[in-house]
C-alpha positions, 0 to 999 in steps of 0.5 A: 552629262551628269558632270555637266549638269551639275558644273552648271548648277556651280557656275549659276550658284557661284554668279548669284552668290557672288557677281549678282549682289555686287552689280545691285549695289549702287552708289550715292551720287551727291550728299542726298538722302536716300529716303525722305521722311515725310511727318506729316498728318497721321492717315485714318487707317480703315479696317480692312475687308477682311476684318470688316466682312471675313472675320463675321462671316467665318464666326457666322458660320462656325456658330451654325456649323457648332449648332448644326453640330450639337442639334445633330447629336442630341438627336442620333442620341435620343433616336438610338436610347430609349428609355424602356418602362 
């Protein structure tokens, strides 16, 4: 069953590698181009929503969780060290 298996894993590999990248090919018909490039008027690019609403977002975050952070730890500290008079 093994020997089986594996005869068929050759046989898949051996049409992907072989049979299958030659029946993809196409071939031209006629002198045409096969991609038309159009140089026309450059399109105004928007930020994208990413940039525009994930990026402050996460810089938001990090600086309270930053905050939260450092506030955190002065106060374990003071409340763990006191000075003795």
């Amino acid at each position: 069953m093994a020997r089986v298996r594996i005869l068929i894993a050759l046989v898949c590999l051996a049409f992907a590698l072989g049979v299958a990248p030659g029946g993809a090919q196409e071939t031209p018909s006629g002198d045409t181009p096969a991609v038309v490039v159009d140089d026309g008027a450059p399109i105004e690019a928007d930020d994208a929503w990413t940039f525009r609403f994930l990026v402050p977002t996460v810089l938001a975050l990090s600086g309270i969780a930053l905050a939260v952070t450092v506030i955190g730890y002065r106060v374990r500290i003071r409340s763990r060290y006191r000075v003795v008079r």
